[in-house]
C-alpha positions as CSV (number, residue, x, y, z in Angstrom):
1,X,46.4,2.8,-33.6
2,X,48.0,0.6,-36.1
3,X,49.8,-2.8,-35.4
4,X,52.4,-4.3,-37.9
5,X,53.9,-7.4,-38.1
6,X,56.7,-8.2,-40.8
7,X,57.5,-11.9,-42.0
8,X,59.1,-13.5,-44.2
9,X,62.9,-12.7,-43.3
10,X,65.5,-15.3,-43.8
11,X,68.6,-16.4,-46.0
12,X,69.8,-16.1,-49.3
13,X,72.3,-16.5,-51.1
14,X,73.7,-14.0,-53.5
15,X,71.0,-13.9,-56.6
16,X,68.6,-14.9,-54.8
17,X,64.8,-13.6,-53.8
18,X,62.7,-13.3,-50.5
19,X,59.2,-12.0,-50.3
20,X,58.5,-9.3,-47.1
21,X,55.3,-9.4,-45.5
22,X,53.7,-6.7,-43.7
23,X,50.1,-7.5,-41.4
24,X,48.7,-4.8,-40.0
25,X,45.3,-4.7,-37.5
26,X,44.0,-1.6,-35.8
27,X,41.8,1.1,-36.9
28,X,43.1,3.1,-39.9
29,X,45.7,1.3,-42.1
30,X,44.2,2.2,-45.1
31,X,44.4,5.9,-44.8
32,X,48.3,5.7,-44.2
33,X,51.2,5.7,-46.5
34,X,53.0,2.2,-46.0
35,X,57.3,2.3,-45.9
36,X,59.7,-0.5,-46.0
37,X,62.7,0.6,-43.7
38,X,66.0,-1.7,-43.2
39,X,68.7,-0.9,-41.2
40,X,72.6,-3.2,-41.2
41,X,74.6,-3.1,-38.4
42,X,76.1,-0.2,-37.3
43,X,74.4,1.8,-40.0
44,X,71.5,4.0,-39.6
45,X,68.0,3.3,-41.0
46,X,66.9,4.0,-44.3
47,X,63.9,4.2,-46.8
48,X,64.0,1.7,-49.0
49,X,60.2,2.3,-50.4
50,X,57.1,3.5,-49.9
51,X,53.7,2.9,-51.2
52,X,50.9,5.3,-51.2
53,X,47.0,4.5,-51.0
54,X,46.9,5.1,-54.3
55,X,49.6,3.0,-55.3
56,X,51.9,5.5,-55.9
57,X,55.7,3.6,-55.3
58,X,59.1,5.4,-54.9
59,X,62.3,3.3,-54.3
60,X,65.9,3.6,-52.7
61,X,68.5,4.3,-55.7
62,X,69.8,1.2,-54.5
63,X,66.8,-1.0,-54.7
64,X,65.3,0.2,-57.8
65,X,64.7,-2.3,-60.5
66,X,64.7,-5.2,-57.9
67,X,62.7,-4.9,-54.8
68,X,59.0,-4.2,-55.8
69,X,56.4,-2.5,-53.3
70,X,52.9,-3.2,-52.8
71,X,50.0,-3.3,-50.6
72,X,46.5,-4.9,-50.3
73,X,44.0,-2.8,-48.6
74,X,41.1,-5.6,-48.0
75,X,43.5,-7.5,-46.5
76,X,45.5,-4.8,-44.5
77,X,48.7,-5.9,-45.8
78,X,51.7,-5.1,-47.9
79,X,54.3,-6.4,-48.8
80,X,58.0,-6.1,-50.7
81,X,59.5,-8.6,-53.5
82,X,63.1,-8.7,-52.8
83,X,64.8,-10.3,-55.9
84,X,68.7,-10.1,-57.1
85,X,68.8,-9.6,-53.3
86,X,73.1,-8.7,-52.8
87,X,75.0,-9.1,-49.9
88,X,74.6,-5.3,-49.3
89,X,71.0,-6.1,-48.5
90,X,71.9,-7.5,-45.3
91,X,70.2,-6.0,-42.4
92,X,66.7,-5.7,-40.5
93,X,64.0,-4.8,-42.3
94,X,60.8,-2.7,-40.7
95,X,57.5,-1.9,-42.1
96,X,56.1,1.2,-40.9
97,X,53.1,2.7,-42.0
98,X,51.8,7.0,-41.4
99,X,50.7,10.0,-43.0
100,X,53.9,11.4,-43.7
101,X,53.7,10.6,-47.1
102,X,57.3,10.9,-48.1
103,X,58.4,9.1,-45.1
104,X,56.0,7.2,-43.2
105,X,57.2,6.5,-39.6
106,X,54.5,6.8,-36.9
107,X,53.7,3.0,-37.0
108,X,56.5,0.2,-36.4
109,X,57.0,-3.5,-36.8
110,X,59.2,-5.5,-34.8
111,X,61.8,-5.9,-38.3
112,X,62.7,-9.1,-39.6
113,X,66.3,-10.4,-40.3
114,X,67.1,-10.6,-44.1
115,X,70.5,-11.8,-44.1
116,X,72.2,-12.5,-48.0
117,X,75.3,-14.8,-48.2
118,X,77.8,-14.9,-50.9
């Protein structure tokens, strides 16, 4: 079992950047694949990126070129730099960590609130 724990949620204005934090405890996190997930209201969830052990990345179309992915295996953590953050960005945000490596989803945080004003 693997526990995560986001931080680092908050508000922004329009331009602005916010760094996502992902702790994870448990047995195991370093053999999964590690995925940022948001999800706005009303809308569904979606893959915003993913991280491999490796450190192999691959990014939402609409993130690419200004949310960067990474993780830190000695300290069972990742993480995901939000910058040029738009309104758009609005929404929950969930790490979740597996062995699907394309989608990683058999481990959940609780989400924190990323919320970016005009």
């Amino acid at each position: 079992q693997v526990q995560l724990v986001e931080s680092g949620g908050g508000l922004v204005q329009a331009g602005g950047s916010l760094r996502l934090s992902c702790a994870a405890s448990g047995i195991g996190f370093n053999r999964f694949a590690l995925g940022w997930y948001r999800q706005a209201p009303g809308n569904q969830r979606e893959l915003v990126a993913t991280i491999l052990l490796g450190g192999l990345t691959t990014y939402a179309n609409s993130v690419k070129g200004r949310f960067t992915v990474s993780r830190d295996n000695a300290k069972n953590m990742g993480y995901l730099q939000m910058n040029s953050l738009k309104p758009e960005d609005t929404g929950v945000y969930y790490c979740a960590a597996g062995l699907r490596l394309a989608r990683p989803d058999e481990f959940w945080g609780q989400g924190t609130q990323v919320t970016v004003s005009l």
